[in-house]
C-alpha positions in Angstrom: 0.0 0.0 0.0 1.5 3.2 -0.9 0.2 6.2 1.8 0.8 9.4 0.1 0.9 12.7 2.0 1.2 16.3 1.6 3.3 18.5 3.3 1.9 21.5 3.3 -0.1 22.1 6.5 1.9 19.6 8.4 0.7 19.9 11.8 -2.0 18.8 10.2 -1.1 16.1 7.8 1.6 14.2 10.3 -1.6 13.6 12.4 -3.5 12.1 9.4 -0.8 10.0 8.8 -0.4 8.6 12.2 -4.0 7.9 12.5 -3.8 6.2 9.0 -0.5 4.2 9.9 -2.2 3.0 12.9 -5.4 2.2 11.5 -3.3 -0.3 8.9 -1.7 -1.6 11.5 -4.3 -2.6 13.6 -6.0 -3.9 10.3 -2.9 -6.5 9.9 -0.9 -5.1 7.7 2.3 -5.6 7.8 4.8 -2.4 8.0 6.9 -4.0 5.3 3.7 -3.8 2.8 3.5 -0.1 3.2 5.2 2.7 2.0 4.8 6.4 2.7 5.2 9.4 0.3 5.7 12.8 0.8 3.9 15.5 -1.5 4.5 19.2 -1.9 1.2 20.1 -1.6 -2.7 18.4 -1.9 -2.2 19.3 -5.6 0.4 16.8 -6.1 -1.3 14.2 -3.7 -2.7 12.6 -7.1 0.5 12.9 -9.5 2.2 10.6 -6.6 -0.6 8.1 -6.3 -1.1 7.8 -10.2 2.7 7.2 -10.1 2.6 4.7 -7.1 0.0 2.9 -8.4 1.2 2.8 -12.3 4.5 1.4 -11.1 2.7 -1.9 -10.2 4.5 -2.0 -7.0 1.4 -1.2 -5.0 -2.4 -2.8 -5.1 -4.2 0.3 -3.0 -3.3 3.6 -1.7 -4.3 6.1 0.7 -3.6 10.0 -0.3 -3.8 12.2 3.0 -4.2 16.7 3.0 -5.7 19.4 3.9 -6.8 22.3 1.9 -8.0 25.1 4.2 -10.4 27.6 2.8 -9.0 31.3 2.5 -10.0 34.2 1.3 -10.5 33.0 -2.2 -12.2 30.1 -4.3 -9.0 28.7 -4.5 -9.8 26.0 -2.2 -13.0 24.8 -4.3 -11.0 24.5 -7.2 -8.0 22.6 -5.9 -10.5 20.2 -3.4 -12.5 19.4 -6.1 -9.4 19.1 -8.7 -7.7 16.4 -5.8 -10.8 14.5 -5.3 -11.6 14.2 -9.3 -8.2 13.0 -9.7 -8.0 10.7 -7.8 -11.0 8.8 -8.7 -10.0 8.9 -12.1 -6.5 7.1 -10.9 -8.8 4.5 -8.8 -10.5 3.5 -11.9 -7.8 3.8 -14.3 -5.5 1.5 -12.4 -8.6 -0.4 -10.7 -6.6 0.4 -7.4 -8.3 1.3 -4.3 -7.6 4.7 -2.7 -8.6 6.1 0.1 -9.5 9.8 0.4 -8.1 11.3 3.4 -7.8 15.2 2.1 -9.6 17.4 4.1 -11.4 20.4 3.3 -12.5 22.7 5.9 -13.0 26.1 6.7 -10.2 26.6 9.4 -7.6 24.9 11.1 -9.5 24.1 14.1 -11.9 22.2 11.7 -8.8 20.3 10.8 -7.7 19.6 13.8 -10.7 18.1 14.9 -10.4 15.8 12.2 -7.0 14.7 12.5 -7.6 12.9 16.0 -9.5 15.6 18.0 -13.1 15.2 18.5 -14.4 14.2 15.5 -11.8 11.2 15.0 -9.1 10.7 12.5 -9.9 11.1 9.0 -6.7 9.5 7.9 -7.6 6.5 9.9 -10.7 6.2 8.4 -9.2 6.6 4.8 -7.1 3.9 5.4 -10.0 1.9 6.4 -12.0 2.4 3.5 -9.1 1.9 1.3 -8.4 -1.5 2.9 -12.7 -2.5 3.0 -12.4 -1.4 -0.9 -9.4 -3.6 -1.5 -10.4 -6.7 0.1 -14.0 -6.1 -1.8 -12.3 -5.8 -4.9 -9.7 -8.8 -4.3 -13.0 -10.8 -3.4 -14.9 -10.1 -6.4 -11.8 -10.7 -8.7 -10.4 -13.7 -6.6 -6.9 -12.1 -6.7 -4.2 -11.7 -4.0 -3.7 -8.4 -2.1 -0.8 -7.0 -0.2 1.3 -9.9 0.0 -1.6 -11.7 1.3 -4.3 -13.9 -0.1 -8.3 -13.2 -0.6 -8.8 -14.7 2.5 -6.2 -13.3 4.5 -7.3 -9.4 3.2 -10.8 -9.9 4.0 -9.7 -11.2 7.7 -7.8 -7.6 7.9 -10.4 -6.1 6.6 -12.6 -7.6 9.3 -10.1 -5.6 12.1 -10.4 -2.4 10.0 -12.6 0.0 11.2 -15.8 -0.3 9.8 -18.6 2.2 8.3 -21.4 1.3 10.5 -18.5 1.2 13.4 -17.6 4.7 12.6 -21.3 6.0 12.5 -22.0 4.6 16.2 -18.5 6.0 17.5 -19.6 9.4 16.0 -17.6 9.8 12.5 -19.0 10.7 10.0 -19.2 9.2 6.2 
């Protein structure tokens, strides 16, 4: 699994990434079947996991941010840009990725989604790549991260799980 992340609002971001990191470990996978990327920015979030995933190294990805609105519609353009891209990558490659790139109206909105009180956003992006995954490895009958069917739809069992989230509060 490749977890890309930006850099740019890092306080931010390195909180994502831990919850995400910790969410695949808990989930099973094993640390040697991940590998992280750093981005300049959420703009080039995609670029990395279109690479990542091209190279055939990687079966999923997750691709963590946070665009934070300002003064301008800059932040409409670029979210929507991000998230447009990367669903194009998912079904170009047929790859899962999980969408961890926040967009909120101030830092303290972000912060409260990067393990304050509304949970960890990159956690649950890593969940939801992994549930994808291991729902795409079982319709296809292939092998996933090293592991087989069976084995990915056990971790997917430990992942955190939608209707988990919704009665610990998250949101989907």
């Amino acid at each position: 699994m490749a977890v890309v992340v930006s850099r740019y609002n890092a306080t931010v971001t390195d909180r994502l990434l831990a919850g995400a990191l910790g969410e695949l470990s808990r989930a099973g996978v094993p640390e040697r079947h991940v590998e992280v990327f750093d981005a300049a920015g959420s703009f080039e979030v995609p670029q990395i996991v279109g690479a990542a995933l091209s190279s055939g190294r990687f079966e999923c990805a997750v691709a963590l941010g946070c665009i934070i609105k300002g003064e301008t519609k800059h932040d409409e353009f670029l979210g929507a840009s991000v998230t447009d891209r990367l669903l194009e990558i998912s079904l170009a490659t047929g790859c899962a990725v999980g969408l961890g790139v926040l967009t909120v109206n101030s830092n303290a909105q972000a912060v409260a989604r990067a393990g304050g009180k509304l949970g960890n956003k990159g956690a649950e992006a890593a969940s939801a790549a992994l549930l994808t995954h291991a729902e795409m490895v079982r319709a296809m009958g292939q092998r996933t991260l090293g592991m087989t069917a069976a084995e990915a739809v056990a971790a997917d069992g430990r992942a955190a799980r939608p209707d988990k989230l919704a009665r610990k509060g998250g949101r989907r």
